[in-house]
C-alpha positions as a printed Julia matrix, in Angstrom:
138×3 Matrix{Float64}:
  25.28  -15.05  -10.43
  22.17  -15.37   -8.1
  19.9   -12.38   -7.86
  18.7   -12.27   -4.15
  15.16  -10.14   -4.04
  15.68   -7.69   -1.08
  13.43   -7.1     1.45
  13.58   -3.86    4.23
  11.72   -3.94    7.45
  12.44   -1.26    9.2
   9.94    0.74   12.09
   9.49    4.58   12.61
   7.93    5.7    16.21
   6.29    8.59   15.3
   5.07   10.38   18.45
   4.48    7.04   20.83
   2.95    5.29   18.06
   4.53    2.62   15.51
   4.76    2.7    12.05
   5.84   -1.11   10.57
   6.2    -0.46    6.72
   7.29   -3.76    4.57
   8.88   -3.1     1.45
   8.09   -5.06   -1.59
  10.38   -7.52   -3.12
  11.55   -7.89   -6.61
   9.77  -11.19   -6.82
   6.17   -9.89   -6.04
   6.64   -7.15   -8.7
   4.16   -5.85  -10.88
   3.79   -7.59  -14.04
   1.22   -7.61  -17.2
   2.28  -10.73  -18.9
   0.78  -12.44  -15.0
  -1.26  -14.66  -15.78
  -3.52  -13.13  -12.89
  -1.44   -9.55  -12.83
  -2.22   -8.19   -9.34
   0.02   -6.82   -6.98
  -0.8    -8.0    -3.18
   0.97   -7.5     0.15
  -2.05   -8.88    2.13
   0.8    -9.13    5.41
   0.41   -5.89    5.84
  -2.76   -4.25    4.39
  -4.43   -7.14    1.92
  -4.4    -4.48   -0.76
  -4.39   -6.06   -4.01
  -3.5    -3.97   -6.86
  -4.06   -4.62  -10.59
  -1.11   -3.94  -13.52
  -1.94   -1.94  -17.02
  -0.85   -2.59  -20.26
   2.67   -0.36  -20.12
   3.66   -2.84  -16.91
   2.79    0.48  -14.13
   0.51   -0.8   -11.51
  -2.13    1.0    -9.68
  -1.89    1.66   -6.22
  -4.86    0.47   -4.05
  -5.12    0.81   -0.38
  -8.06   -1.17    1.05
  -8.42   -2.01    4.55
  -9.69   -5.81    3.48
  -8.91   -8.84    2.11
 -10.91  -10.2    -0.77
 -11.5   -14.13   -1.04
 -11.9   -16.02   -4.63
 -15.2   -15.48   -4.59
 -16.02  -11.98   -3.9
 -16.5   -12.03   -0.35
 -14.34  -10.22    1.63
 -13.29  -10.56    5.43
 -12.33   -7.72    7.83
  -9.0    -8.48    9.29
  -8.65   -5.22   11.13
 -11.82   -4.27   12.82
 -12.17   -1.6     9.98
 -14.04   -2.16    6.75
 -13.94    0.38    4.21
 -16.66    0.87    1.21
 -14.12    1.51   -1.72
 -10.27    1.21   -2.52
  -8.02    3.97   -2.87
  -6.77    3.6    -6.81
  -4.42    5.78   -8.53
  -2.03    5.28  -11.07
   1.34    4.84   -9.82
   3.82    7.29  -10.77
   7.91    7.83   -9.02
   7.67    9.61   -5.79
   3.99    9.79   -5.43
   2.32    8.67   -1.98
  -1.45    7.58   -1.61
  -1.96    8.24    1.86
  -5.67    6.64    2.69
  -7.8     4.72    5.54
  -4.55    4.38    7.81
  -2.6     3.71    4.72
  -0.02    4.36    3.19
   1.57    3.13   -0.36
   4.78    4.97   -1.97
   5.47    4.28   -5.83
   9.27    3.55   -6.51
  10.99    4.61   -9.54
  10.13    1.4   -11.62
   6.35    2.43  -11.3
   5.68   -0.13   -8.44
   3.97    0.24   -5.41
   7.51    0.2    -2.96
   6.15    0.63    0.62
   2.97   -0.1     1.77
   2.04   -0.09    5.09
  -0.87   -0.04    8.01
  -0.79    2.97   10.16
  -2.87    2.92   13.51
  -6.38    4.75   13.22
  -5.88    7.42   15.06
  -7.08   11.1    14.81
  -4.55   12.87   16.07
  -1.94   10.92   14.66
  -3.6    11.34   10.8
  -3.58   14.96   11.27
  -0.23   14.76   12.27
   0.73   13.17    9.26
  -0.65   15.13    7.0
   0.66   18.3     8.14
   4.05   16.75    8.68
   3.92   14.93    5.26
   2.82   17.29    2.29
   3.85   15.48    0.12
   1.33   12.61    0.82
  -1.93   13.62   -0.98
  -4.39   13.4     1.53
  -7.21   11.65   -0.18
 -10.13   11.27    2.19
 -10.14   10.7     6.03
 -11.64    7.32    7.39
């Protein structure tokens, strides 16, 4: 029997504005044994996220995409100094830089997703969201 990764795209409007999160596929999963084990959805926020040891990944949310050679390009108008990283652990949320990445219950990064900058809209958020650690304001 064929195994069919499954892929969500859904959209929230959350007071005028749109929220687009993709959810990750089996087949992009986090995995150690990777020759090159890094987790990237660079569609939606070119995050790229490395794996430990135990096969848990780290959830990074960086608003850039980072080339071969260490360069990186802006691909949102935004460029940010340092990535978000936290281990990832079930239900936890890293809510950063008009981010936002959700850790499933297999320890990978599930949903991650590019918010629009806004001020109002992050404060919003946050009060509407507690359970979303609010990590530092771009």
């Amino acid at each position: 029997m064929y195994k069919f990764p499954m892929v969500v795209l859904f959209s929230i409007t959350y007071f005028g504005q749109c929220i687009i999160p993709a959810v990750e596929s089996k087949a992009t999963a986090c995995d150690p044994k990777r020759k090159d084990p890094t987790y990237k959805d660079s569609k939606m926020t070119c995050a790229e996220c490395s794996c430990v040891k135990n096969g848990k990944a780290l959830v990074c949310t960086e608003n850039r995409c980072k080339w071969n050679d260490g360069t990186t390009v802006n691909k949102y108008g935004v460029d940010f100094d340092l990535p978000v990283v936290k281990l990832c652990e079930p239900g936890m949320s890293v809510y950063n830089n008009c981010n936002v990445c959700t850790c499933g219950t297999n320890y990978q990064p599930t949903i991650c997703h590019l918010i629009t900058c806004n001020a109002r809209l992050l404060e919003l958020m946050t009060k509407s969201n507690p359970n979303y650690p609010f990590l530092e304001k771009s």
